[in-house]
LUMVOZA-242696 format. One line per 8 residues: number of its first residue (from 0); their letters; for each residue x, z, y of N, C-alpha, C. Coordinates in nm, 3 decimals, padded with zeros to 5 digits. Each point is the difference from the previous one (the first is absolute). Layout:
<recs>
NUM = A = X/Z/Y/X/Z/Y/X/Z/Y | ...
</recs>
This chain:
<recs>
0 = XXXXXXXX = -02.034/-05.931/07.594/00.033/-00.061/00.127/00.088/-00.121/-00.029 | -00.034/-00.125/00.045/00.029/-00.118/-00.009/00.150/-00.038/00.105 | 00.092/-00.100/-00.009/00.028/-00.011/00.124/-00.059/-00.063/00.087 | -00.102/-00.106/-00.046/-00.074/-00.075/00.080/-00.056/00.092/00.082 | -00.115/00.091/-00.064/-00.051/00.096/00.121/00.069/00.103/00.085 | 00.134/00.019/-00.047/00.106/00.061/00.072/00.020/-00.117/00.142 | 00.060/-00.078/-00.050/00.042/-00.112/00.122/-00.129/-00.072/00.122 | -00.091/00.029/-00.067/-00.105/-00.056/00.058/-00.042/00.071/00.040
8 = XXXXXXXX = -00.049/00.170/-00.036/-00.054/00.106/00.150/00.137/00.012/00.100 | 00.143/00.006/-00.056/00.132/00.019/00.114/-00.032/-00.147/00.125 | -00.009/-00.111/-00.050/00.000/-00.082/00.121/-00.137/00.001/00.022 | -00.145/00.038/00.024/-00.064/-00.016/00.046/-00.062/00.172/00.100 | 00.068/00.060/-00.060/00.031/00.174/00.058/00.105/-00.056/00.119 | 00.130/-00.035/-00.021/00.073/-00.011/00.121/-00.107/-00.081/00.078 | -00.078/-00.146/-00.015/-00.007/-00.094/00.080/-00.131/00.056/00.076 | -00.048/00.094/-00.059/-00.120/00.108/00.078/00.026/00.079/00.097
16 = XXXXXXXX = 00.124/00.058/-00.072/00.097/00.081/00.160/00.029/-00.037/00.129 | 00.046/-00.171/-00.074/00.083/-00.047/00.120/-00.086/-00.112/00.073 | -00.087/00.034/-00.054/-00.125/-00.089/00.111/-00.108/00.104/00.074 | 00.049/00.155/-00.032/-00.056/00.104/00.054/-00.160/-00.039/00.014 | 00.007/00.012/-00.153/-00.163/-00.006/-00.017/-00.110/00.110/-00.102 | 00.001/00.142/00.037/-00.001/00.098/-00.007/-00.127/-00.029/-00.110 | -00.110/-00.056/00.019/-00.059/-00.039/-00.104/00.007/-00.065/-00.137 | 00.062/-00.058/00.026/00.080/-00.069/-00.087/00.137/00.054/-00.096
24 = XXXXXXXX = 00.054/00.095/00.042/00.094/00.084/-00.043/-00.093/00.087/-00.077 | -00.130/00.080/00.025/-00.051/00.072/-00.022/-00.080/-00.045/-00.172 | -00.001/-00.111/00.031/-00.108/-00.049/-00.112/00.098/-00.059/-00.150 | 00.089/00.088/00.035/00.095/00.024/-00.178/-00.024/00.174/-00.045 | -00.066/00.014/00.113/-00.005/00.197/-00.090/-00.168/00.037/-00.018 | -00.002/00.103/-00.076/-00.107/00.036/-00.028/-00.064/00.066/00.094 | -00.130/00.069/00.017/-00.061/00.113/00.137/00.022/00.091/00.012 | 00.037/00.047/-00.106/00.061/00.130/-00.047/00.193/00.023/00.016
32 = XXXXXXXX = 00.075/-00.111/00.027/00.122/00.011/-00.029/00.094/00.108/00.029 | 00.057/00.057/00.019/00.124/00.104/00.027/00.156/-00.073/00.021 | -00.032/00.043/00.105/00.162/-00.065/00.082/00.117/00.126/00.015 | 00.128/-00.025/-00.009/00.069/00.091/00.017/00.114/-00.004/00.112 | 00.078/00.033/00.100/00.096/-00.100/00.069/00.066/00.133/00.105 | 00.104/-00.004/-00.015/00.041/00.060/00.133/-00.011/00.000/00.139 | -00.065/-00.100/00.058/-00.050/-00.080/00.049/-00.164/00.037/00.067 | -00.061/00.040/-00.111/-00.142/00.036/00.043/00.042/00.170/00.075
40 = XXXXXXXX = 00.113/00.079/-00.055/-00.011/00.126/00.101/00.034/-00.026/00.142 | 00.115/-00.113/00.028/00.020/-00.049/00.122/-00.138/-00.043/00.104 | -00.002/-00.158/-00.078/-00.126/-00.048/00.087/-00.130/00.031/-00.054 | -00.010/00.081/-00.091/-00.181/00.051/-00.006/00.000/00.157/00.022 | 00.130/00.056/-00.007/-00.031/00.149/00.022/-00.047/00.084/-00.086 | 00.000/-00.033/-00.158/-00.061/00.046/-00.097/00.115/00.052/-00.040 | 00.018/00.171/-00.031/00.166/00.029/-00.041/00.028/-00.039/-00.145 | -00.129/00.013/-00.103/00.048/-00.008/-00.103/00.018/-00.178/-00.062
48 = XXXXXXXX = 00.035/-00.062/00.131/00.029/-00.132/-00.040/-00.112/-00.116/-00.079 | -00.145/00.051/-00.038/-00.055/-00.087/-00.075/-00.148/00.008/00.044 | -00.052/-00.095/-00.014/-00.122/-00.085/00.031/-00.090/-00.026/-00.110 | -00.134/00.044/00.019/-00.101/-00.136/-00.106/-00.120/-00.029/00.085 | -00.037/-00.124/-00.058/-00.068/-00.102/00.012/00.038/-00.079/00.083 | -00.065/-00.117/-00.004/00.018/-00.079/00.125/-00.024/00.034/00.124 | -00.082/00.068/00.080/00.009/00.001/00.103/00.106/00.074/00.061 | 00.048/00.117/-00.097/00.076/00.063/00.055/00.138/-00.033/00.041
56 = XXXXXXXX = 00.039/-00.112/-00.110/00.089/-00.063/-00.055/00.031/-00.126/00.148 | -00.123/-00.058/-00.049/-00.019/-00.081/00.143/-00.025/00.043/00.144 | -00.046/00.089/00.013/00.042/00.058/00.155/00.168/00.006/00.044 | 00.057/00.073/-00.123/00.131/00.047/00.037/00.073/-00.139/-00.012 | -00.021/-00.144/-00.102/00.053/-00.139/00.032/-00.026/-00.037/00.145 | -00.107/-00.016/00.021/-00.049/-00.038/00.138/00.070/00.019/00.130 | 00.091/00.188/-00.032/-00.008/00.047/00.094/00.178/-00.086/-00.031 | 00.055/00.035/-00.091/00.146/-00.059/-00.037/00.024/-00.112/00.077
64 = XXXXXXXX = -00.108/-00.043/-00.033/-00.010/-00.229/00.064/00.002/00.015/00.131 | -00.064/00.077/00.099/00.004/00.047/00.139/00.120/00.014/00.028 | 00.065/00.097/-00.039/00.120/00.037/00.051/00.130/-00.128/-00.059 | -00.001/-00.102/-00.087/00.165/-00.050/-00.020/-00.097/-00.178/-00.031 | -00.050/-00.005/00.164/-00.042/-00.173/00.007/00.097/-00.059/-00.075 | 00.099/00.002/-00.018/00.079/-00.105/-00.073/00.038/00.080/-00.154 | -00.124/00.032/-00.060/00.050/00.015/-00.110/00.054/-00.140/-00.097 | 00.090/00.031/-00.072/00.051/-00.115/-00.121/00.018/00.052/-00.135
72 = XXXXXXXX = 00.005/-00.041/-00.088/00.016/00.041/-00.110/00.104/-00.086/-00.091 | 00.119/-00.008/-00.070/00.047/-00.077/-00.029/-00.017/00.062/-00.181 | -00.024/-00.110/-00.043/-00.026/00.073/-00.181/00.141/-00.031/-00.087 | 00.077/00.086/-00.014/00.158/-00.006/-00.115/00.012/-00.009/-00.122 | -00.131/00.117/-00.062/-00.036/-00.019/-00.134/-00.101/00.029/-00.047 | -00.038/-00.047/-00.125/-00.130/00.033/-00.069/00.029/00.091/-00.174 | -00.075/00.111/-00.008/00.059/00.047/-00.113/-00.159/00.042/-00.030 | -00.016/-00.034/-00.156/-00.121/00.096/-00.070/00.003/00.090/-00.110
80 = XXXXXXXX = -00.072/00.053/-00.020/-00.014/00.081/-00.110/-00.149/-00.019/-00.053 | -00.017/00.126/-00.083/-00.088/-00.013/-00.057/-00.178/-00.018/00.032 | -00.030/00.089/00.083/-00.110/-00.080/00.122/00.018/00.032/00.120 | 00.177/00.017/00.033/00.015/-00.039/00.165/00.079/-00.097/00.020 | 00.045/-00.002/00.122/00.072/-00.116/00.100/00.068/00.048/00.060 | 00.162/00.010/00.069/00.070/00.075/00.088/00.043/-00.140/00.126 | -00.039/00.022/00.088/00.065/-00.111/00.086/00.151/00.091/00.086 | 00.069/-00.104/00.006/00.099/00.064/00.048/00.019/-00.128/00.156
88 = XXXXXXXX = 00.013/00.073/00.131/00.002/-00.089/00.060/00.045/00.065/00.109 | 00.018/-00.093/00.139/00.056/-00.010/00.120/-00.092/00.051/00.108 | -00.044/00.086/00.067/-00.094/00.017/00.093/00.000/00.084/00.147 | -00.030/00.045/00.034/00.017/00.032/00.171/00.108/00.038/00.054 | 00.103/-00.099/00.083/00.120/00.048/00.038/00.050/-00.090/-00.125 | -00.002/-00.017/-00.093/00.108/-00.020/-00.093/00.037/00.125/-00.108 | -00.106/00.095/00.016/-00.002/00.075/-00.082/-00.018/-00.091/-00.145 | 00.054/00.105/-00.098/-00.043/-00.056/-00.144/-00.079/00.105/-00.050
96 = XXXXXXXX = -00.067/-00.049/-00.114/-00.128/00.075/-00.042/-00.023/-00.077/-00.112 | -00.078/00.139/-00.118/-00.029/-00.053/-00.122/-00.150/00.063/-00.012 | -00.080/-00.092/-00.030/-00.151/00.080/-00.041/-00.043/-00.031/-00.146 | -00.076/00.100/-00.033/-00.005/-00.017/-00.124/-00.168/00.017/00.017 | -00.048/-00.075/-00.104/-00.168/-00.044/00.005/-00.061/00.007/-00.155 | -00.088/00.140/-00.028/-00.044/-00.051/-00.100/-00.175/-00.002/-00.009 | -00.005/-00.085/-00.119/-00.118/-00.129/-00.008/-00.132/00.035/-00.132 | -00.116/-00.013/00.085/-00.114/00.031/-00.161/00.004/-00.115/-00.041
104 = XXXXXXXX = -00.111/00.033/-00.082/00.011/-00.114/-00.051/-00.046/-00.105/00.009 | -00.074/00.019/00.151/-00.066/-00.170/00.048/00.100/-00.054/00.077 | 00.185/00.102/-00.009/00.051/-00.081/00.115/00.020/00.026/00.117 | -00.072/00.148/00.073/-00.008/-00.017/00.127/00.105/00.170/-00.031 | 00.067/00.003/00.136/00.065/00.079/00.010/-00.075/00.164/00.007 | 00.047/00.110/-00.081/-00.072/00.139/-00.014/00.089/00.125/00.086 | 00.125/-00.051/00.016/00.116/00.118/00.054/00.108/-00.068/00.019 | 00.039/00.014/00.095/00.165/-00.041/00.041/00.057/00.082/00.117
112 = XXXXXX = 00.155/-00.041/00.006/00.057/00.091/00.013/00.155/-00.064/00.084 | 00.017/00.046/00.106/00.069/-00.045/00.109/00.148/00.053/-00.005 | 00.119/-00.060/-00.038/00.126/00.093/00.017/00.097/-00.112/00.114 | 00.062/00.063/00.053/00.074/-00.035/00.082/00.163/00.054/00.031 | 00.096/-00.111/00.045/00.126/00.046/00.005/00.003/00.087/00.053 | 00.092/00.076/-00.043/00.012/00.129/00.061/00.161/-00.001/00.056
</recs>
């Protein structure tokens, strides 16, 4: 993992968010992906917190984007490792939040994983 491709999926991941363009957000992960988030037991109702594929993934975004019209995302930091990415950033309310994203090897996101202040 490069920093270039570190810095370059973080600002084009936020600038997908914050133009609430659900397609477009979507088309950094694989079909298969696995999402994890505290978040999905709230607004998707799934208790054990996690998701795969896209649609599933994307229903429960869809439904997120419905409910907080003014989503924003503000990005603080960028950290990588070995084939992931952790964004650490600013988001609903002013919550802070760190996700961590890891990557095959064409690049596109396979599993990530949602933590939030607690």
């Amino acid at each position: 993992m490069d920093s270039k491709f570190a810095t370059d999926f973080a600002a084009e991941w936020i600038a997908a968010w914050n133009a609430h363009d659900l397609s477009r957000v979507l088309s950094h992960y694989t079909e298969d992906f696995e999402m994890s988030s505290p978040k999905i037991v709230q607004i998707a109702g799934e208790p054990s917190g996690k998701l795969v594929g896209k649609a599933a993934v994307g229903a429960y975004w869809a439904t997120a984007l419905a409910r907080i019209a003014d989503l924003h995302f503000e990005l603080l930091a960028v950290m990588r490792g070995v084939d992931s990415v952790v964004l650490y950033y600013r988001g609903a309310g002013g919550q802070l939040a760190a996700e961590v994203f890891y990557f095959n090897s064409a690049g596109l996101v396979c599993r990530a994983c949602a933590n939030y202040e607690a």
